[in-house]
PDB file of N, CA, C and O in Angstrom:
ATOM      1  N   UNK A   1       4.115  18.430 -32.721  1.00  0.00           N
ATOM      2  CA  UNK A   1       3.563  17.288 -32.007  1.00  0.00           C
ATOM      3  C   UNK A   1       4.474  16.967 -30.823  1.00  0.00           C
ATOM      4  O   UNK A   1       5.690  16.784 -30.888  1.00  0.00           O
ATOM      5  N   UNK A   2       3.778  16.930 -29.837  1.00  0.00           N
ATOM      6  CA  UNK A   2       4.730  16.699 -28.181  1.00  0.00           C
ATOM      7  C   UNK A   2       5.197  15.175 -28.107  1.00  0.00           C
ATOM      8  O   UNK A   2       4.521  14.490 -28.874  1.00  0.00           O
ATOM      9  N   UNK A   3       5.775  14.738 -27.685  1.00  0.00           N
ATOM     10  CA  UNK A   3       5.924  13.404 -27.195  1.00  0.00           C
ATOM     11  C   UNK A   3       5.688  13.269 -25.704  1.00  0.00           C
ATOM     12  O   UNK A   3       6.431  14.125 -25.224  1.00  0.00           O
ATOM     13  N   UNK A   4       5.054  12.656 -24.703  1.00  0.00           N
ATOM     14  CA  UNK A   4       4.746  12.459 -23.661  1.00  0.00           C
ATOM     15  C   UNK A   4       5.302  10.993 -23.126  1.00  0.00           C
ATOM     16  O   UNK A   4       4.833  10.003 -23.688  1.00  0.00           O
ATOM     17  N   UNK A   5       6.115  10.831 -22.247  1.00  0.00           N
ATOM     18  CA  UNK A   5       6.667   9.665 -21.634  1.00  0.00           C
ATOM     19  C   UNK A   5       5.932   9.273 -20.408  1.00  0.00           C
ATOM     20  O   UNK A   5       5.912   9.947 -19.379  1.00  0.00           O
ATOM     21  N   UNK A   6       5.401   8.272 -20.562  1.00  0.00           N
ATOM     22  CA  UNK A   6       4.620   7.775 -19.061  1.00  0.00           C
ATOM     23  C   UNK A   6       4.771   6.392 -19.008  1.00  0.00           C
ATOM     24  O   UNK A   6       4.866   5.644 -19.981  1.00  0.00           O
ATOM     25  N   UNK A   7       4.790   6.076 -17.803  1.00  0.00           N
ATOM     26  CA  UNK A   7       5.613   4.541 -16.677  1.00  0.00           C
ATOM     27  C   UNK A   7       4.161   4.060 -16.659  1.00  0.00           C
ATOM     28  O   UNK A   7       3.234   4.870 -16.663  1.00  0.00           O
ATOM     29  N   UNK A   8       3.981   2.826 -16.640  1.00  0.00           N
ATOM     30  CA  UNK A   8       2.923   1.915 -16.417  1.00  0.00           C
ATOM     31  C   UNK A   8       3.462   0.799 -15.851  1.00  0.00           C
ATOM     32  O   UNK A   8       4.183  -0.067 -16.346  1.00  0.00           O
ATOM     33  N   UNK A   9       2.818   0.988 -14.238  1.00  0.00           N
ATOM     34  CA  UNK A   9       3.264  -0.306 -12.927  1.00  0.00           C
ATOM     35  C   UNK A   9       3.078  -1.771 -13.561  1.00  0.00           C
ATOM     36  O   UNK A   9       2.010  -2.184 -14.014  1.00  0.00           O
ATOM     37  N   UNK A  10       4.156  -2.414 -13.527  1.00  0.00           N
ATOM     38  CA  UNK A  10       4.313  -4.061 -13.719  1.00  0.00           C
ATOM     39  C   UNK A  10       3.095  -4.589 -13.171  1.00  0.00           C
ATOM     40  O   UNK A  10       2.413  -5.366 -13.838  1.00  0.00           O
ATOM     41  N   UNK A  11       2.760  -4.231 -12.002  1.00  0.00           N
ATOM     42  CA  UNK A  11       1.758  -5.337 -10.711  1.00  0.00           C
ATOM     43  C   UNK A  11       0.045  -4.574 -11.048  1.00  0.00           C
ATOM     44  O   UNK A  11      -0.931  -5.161 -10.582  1.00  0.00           O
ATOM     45  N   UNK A  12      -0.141  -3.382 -11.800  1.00  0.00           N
ATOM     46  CA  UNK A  12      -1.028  -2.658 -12.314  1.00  0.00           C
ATOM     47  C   UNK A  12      -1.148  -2.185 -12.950  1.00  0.00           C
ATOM     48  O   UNK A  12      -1.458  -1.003 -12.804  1.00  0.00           O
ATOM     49  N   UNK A  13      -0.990  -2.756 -14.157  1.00  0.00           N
ATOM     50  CA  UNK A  13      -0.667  -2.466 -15.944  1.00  0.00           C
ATOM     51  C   UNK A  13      -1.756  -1.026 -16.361  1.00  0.00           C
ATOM     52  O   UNK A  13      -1.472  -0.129 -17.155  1.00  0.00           O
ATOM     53  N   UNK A  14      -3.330  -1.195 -15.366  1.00  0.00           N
ATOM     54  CA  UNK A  14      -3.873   0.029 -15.765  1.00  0.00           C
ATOM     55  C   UNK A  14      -3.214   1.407 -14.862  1.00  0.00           C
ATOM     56  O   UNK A  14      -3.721   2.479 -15.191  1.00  0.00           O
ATOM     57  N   UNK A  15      -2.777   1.436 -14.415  1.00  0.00           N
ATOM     58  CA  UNK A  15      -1.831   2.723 -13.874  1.00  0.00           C
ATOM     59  C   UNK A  15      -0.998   3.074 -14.743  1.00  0.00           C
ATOM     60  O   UNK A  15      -0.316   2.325 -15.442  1.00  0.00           O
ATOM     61  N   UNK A  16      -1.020   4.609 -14.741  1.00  0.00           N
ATOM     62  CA  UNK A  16      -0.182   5.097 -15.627  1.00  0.00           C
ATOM     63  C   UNK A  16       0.830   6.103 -14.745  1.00  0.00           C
ATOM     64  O   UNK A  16       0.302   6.921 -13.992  1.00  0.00           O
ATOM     65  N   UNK A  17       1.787   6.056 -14.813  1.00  0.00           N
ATOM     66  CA  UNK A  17       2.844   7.645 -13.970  1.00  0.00           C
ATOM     67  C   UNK A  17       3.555   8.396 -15.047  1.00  0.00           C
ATOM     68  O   UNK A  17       3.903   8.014 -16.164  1.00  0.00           O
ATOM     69  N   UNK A  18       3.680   9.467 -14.500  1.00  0.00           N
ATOM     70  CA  UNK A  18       4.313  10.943 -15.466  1.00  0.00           C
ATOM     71  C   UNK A  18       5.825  10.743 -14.885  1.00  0.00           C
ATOM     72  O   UNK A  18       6.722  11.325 -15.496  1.00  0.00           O
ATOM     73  N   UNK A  19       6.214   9.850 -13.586  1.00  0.00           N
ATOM     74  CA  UNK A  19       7.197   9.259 -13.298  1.00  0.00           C
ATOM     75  C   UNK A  19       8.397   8.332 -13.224  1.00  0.00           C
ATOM     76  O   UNK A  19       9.101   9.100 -13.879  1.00  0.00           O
ATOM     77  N   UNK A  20       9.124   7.430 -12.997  1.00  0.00           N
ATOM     78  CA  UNK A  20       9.547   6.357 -13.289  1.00  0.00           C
ATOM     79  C   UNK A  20       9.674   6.052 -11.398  1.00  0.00           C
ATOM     80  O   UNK A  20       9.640   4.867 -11.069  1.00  0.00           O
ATOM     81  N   UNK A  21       9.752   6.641 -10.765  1.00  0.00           N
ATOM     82  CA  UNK A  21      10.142   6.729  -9.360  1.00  0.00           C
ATOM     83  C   UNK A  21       8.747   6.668  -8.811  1.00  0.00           C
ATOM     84  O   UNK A  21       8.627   5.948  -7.819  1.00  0.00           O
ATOM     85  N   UNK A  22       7.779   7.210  -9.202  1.00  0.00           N
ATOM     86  CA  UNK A  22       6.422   6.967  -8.740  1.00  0.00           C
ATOM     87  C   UNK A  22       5.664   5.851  -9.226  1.00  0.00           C
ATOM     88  O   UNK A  22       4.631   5.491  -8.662  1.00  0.00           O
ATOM     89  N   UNK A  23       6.114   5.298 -10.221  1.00  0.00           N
ATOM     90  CA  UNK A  23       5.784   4.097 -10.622  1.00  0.00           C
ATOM     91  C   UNK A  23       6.300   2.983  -9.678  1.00  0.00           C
ATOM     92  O   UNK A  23       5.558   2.317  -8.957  1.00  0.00           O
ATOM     93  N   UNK A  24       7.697   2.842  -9.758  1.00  0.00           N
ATOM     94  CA  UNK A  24       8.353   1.973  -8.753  1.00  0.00           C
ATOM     95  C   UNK A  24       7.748   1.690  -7.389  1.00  0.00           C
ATOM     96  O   UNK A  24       7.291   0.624  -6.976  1.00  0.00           O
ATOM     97  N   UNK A  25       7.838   2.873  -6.769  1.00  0.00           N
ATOM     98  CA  UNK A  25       6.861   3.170  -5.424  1.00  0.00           C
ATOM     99  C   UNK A  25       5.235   2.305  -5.644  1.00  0.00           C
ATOM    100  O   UNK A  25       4.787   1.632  -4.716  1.00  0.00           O
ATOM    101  N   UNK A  26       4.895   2.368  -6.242  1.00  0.00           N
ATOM    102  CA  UNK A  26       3.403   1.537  -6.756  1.00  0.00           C
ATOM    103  C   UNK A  26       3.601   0.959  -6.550  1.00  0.00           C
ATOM    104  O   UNK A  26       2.987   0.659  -5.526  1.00  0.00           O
ATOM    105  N   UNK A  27       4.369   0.137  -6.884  1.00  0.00           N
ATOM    106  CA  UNK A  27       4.956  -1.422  -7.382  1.00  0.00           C
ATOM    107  C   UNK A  27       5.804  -2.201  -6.398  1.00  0.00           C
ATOM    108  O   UNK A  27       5.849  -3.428  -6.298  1.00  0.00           O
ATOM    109  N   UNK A  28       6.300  -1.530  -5.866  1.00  0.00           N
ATOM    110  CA  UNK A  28       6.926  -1.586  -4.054  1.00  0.00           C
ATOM    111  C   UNK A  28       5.732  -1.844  -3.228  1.00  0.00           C
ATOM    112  O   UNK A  28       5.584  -2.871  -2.565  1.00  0.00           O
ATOM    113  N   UNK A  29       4.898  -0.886  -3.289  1.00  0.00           N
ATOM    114  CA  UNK A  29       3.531  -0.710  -2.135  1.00  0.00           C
ATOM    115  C   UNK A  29       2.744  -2.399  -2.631  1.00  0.00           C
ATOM    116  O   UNK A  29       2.372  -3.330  -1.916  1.00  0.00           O
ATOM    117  N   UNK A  30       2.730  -2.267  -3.792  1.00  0.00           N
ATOM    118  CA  UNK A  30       1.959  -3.344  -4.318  1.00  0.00           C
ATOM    119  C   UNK A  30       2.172  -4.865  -3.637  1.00  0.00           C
ATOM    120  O   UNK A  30       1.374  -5.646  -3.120  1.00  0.00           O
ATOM    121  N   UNK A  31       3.686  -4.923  -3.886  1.00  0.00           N
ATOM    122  CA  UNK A  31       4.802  -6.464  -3.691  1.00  0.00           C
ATOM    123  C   UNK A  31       4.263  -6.301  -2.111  1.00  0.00           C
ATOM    124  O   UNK A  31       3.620  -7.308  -1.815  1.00  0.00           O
ATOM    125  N   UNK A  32       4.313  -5.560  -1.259  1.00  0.00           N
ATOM    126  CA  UNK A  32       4.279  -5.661   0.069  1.00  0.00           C
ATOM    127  C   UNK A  32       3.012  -5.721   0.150  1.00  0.00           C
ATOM    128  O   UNK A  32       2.874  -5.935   1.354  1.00  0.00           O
ATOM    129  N   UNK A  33       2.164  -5.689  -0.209  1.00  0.00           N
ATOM    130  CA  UNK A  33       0.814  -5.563  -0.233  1.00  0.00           C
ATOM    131  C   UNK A  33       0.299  -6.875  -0.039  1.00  0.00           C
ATOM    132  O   UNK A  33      -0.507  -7.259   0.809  1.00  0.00           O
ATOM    133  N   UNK A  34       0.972  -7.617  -1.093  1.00  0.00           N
ATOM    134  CA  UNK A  34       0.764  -9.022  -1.631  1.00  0.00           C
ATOM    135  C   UNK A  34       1.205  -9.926  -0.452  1.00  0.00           C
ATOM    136  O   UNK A  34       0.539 -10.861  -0.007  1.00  0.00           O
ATOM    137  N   UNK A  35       2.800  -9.393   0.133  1.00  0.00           N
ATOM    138  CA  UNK A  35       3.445 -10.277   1.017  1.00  0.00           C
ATOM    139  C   UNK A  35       1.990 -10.327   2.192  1.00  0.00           C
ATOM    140  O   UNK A  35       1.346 -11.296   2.596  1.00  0.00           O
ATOM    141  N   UNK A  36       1.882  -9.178   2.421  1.00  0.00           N
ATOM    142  CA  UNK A  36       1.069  -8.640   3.941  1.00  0.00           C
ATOM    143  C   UNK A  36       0.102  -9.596   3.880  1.00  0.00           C
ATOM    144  O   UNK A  36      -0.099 -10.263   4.895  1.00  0.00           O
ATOM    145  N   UNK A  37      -0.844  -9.897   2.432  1.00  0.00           N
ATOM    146  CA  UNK A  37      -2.456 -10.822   2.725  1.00  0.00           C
ATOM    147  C   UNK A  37      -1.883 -12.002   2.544  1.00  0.00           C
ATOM    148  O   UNK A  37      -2.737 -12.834   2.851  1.00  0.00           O
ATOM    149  N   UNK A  38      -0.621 -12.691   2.117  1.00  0.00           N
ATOM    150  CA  UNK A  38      -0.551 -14.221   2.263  1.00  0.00           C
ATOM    151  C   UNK A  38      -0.106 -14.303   3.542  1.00  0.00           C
ATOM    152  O   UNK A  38      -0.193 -15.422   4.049  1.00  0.00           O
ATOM    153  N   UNK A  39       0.414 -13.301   4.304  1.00  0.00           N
ATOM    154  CA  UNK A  39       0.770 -13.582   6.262  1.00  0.00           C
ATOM    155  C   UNK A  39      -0.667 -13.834   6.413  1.00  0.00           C
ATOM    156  O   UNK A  39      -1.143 -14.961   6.543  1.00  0.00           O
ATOM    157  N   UNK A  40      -1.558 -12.387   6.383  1.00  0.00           N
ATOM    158  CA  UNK A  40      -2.524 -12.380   6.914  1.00  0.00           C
ATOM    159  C   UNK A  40      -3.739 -14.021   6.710  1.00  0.00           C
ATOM    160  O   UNK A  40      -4.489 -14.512   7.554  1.00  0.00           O
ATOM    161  N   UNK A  41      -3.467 -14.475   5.230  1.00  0.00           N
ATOM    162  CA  UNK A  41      -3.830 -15.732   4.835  1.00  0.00           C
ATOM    163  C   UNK A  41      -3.895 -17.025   6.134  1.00  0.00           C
ATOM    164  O   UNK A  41      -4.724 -17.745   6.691  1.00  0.00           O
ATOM    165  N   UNK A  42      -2.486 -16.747   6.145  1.00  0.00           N
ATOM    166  CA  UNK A  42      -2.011 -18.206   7.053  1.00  0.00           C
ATOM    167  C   UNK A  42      -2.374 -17.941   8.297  1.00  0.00           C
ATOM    168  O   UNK A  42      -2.827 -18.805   9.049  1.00  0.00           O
ATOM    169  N   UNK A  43      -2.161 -16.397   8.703  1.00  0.00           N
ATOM    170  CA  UNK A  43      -2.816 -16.330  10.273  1.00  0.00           C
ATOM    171  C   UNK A  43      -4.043 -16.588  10.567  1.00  0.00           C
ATOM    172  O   UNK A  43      -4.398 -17.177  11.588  1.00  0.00           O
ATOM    173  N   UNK A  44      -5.287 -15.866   9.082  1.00  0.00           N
ATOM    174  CA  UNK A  44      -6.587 -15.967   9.663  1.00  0.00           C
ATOM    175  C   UNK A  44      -7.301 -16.718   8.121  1.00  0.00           C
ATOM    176  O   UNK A  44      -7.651 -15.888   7.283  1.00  0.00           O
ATOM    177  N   UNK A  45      -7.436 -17.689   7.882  1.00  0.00           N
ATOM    178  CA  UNK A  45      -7.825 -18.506   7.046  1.00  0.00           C
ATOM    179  C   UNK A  45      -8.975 -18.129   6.555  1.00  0.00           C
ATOM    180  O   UNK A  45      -9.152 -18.311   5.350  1.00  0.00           O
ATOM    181  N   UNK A  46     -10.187 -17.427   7.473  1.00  0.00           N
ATOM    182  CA  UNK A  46     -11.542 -17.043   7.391  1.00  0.00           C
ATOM    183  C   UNK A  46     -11.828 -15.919   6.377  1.00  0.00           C
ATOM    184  O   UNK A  46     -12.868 -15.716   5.750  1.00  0.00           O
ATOM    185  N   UNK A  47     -10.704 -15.255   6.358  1.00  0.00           N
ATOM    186  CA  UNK A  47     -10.590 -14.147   5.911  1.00  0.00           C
ATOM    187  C   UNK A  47     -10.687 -13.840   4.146  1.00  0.00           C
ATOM    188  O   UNK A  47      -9.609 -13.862   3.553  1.00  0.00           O
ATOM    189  N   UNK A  48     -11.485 -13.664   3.631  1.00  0.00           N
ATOM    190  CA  UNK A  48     -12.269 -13.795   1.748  1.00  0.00           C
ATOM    191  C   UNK A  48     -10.631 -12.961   1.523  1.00  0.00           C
ATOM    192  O   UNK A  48      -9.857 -12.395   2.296  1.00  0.00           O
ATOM    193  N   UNK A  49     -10.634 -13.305  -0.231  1.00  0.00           N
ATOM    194  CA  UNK A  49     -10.127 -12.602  -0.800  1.00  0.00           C
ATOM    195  C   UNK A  49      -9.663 -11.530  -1.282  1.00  0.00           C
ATOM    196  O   UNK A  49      -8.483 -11.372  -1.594  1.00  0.00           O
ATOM    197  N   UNK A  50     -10.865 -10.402  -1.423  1.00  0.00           N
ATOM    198  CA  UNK A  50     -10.550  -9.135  -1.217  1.00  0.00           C
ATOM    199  C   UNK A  50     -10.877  -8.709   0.181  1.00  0.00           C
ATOM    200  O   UNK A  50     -11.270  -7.553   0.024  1.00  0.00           O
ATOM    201  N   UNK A  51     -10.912  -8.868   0.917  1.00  0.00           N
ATOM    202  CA  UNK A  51     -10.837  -9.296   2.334  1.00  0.00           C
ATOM    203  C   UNK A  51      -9.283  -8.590   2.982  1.00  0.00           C
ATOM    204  O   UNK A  51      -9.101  -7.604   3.695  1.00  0.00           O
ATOM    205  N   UNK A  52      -8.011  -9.893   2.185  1.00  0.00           N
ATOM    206  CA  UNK A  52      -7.308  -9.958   2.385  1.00  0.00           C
ATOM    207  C   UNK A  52      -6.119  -8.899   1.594  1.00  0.00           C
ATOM    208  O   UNK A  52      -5.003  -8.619   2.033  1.00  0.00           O
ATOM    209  N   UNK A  53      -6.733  -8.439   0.338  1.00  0.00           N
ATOM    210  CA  UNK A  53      -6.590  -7.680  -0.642  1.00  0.00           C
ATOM    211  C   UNK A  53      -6.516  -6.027   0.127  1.00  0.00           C
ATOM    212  O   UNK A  53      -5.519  -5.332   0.319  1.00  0.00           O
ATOM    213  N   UNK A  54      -7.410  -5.850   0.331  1.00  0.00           N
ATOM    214  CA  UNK A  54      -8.085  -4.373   1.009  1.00  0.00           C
ATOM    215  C   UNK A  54      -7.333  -3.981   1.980  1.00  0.00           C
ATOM    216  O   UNK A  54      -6.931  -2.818   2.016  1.00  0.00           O
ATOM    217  N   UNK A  55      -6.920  -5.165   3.226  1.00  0.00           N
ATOM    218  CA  UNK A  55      -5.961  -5.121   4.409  1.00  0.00           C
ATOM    219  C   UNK A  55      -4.640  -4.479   3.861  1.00  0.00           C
ATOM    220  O   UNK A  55      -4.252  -3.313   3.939  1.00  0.00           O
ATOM    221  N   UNK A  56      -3.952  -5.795   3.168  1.00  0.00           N
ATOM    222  CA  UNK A  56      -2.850  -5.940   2.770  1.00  0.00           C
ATOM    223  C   UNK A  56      -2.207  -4.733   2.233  1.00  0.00           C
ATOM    224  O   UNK A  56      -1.027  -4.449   2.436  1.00  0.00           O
ATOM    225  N   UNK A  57      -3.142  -3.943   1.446  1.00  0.00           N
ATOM    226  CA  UNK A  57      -3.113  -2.549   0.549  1.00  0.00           C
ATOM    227  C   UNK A  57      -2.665  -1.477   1.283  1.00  0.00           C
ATOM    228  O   UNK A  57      -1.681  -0.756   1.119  1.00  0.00           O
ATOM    229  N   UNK A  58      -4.109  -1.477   2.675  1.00  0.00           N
ATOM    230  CA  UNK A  58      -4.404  -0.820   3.642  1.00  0.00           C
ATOM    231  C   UNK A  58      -2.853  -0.550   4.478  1.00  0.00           C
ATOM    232  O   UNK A  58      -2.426   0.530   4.886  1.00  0.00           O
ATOM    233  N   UNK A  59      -2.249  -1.802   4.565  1.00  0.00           N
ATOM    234  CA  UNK A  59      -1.148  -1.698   5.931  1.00  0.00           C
ATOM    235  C   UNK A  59       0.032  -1.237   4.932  1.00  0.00           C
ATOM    236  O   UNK A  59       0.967  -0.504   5.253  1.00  0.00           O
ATOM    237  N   UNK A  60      -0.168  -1.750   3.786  1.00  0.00           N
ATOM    238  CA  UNK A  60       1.427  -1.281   2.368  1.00  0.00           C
ATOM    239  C   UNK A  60       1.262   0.253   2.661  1.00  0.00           C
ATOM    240  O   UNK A  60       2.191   0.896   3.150  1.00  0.00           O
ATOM    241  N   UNK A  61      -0.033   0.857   2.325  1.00  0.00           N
ATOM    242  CA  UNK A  61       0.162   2.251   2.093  1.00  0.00           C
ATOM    243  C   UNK A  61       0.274   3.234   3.693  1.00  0.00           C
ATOM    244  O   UNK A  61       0.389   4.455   3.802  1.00  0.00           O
ATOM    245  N   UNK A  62       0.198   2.261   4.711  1.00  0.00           N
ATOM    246  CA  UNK A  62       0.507   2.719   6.035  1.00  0.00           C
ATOM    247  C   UNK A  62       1.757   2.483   6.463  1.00  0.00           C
ATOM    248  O   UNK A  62       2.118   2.939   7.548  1.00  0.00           O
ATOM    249  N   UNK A  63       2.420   1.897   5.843  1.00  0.00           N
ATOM    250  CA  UNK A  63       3.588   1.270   6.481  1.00  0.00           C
ATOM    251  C   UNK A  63       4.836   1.757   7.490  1.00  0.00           C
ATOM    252  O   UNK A  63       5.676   1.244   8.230  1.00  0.00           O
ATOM    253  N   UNK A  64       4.426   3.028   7.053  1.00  0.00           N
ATOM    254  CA  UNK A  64       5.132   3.880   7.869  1.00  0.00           C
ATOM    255  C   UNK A  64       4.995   4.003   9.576  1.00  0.00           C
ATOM    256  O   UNK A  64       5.904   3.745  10.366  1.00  0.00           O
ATOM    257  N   UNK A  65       3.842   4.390   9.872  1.00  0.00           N
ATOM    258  CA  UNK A  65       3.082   4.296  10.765  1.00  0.00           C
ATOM    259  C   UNK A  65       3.121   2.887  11.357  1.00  0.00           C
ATOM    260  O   UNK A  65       3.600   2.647  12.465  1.00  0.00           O
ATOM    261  N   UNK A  66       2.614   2.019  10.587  1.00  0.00           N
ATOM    262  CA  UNK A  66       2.674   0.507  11.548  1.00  0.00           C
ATOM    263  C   UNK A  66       3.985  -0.065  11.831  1.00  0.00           C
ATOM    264  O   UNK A  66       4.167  -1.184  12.311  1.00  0.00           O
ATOM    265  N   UNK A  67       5.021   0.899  11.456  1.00  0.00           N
ATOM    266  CA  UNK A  67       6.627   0.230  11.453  1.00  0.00           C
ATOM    267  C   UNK A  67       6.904   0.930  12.831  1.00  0.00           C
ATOM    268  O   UNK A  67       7.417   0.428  13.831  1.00  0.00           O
ATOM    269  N   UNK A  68       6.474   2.128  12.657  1.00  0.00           N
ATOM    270  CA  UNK A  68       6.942   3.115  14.285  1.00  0.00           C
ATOM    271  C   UNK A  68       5.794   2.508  15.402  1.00  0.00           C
ATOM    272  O   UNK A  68       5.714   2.949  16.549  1.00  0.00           O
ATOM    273  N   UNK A  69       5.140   1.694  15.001  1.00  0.00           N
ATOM    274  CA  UNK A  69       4.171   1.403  15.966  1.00  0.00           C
ATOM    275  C   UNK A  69       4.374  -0.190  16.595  1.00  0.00           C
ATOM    276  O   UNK A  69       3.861  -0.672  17.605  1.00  0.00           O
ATOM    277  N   UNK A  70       5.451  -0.907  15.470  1.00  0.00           N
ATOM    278  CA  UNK A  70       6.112  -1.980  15.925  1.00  0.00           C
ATOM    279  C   UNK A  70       7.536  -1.709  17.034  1.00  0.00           C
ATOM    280  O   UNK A  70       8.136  -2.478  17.785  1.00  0.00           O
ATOM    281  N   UNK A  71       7.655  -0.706  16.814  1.00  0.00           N
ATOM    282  CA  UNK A  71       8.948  -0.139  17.350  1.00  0.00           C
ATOM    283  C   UNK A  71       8.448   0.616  18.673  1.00  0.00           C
ATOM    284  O   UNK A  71       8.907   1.735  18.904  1.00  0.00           O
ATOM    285  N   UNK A  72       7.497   0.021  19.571  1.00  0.00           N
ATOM    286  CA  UNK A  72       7.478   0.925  20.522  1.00  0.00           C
ATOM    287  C   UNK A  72       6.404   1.964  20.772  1.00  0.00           C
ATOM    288  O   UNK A  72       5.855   2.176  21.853  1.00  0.00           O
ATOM    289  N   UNK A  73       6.176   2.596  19.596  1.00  0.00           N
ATOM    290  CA  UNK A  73       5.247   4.089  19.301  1.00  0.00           C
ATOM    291  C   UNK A  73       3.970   3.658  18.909  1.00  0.00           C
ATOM    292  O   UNK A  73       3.598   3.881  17.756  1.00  0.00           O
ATOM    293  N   UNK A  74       2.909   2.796  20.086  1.00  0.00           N
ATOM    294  CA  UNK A  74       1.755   2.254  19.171  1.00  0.00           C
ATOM    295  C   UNK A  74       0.945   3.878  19.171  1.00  0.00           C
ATOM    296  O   UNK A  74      -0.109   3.701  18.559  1.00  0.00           O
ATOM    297  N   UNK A  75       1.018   5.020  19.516  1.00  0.00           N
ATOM    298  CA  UNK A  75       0.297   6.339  18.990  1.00  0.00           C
ATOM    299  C   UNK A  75       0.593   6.348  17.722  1.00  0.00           C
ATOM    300  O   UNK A  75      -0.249   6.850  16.977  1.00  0.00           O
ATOM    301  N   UNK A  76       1.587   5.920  17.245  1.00  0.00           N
ATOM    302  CA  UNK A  76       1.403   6.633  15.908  1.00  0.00           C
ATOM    303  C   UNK A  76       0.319   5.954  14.644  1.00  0.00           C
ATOM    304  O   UNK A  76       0.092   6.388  13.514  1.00  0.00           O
ATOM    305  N   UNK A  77      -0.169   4.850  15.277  1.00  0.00           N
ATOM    306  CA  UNK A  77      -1.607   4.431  14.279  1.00  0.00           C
ATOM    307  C   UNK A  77      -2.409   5.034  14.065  1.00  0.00           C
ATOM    308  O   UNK A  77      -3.194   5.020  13.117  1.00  0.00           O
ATOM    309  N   UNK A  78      -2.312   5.832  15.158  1.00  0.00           N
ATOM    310  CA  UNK A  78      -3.571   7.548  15.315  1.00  0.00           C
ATOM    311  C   UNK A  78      -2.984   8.538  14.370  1.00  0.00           C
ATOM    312  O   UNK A  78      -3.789   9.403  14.025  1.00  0.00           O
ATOM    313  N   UNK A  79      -2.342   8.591  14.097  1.00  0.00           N
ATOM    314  CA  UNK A  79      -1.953   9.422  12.658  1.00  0.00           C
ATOM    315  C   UNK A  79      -2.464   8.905  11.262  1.00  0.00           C
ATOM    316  O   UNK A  79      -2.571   9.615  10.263  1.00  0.00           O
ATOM    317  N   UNK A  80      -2.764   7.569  11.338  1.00  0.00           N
ATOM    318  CA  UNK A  80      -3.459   7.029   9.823  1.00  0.00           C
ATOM    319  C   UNK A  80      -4.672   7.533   9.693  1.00  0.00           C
ATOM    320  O   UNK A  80      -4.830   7.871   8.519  1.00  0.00           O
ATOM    321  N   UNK A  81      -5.808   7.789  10.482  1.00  0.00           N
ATOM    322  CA  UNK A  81      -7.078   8.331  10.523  1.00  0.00           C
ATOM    323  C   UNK A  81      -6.845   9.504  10.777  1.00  0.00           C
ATOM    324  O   UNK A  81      -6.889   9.907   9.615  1.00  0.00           O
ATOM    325  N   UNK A  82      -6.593  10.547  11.463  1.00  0.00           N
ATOM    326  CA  UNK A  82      -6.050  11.579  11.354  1.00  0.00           C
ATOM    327  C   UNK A  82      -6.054  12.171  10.631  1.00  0.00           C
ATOM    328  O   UNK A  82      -6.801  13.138  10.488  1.00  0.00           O
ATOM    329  N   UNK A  83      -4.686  11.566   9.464  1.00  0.00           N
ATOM    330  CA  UNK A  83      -4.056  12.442   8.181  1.00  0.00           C
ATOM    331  C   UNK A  83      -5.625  12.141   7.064  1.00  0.00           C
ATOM    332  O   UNK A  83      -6.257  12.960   6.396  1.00  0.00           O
ATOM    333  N   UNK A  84      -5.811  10.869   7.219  1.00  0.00           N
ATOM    334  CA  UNK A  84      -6.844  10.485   6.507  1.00  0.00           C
ATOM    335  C   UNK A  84      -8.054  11.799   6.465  1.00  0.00           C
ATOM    336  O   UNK A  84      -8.152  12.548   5.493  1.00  0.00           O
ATOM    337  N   UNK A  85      -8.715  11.882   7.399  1.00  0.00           N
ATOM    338  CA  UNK A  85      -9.822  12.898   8.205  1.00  0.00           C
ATOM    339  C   UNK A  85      -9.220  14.323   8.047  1.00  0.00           C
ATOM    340  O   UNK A  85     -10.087  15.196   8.056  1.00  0.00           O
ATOM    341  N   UNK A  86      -8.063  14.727   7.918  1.00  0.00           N
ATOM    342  CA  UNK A  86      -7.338  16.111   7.449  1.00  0.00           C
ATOM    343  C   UNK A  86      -7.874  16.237   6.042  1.00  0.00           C
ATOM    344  O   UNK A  86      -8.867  16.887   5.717  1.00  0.00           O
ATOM    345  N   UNK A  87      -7.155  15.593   5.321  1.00  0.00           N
ATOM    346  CA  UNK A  87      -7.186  15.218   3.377  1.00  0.00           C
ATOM    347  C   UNK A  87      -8.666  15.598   3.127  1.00  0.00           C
ATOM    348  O   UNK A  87      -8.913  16.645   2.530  1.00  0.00           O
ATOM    349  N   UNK A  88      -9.907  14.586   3.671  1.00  0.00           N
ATOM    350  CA  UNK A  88     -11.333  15.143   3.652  1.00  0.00           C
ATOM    351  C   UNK A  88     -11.329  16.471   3.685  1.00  0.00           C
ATOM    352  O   UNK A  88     -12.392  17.092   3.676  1.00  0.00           O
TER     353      UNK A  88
END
């Protein structure tokens, strides 16, 4: 009989990882996720719940890209659709 060890994210209890480092990363993306729709909250009030949810997710799992694009490099937002449209 095997024993199998798997990580389940704090912020998404149904996620499971074969990781402990890929879990974390979840859970990182997640916290920033959260920070991103209560900015987005206070900036645009209009804005529904998963609304703000979907964004927030959206810019966590981009973050890369929208950080080099704060810094000067707004091309590199064109790499989020891109890589996206590659993966397809």
């Amino acid at each position: 009989m095997a024993v199998e060890v798997v990580y389940r994210s704090s912020r998404d209890p149904e996620r499971l990882f074969m990781d402990k480092a890929e879990a974390d990363r979840h859970d990182k993306m997640l916290e920033l996720a959260e920070s991103l729709a209560d900015v987005l909250q206070k900036a645009v009030p209009s804005l529904k719940e998963d609304q703000l949810e979907e964004i927030g997710i959206f810019m966590a799992k981009n973050r890369d890209a929208f950080a080099r694009a704060f810094k000067n490099q707004p091309d590199a937002l064109n790499e989020i659709f891109s890589e996206a449209a590659a993966e397809e």
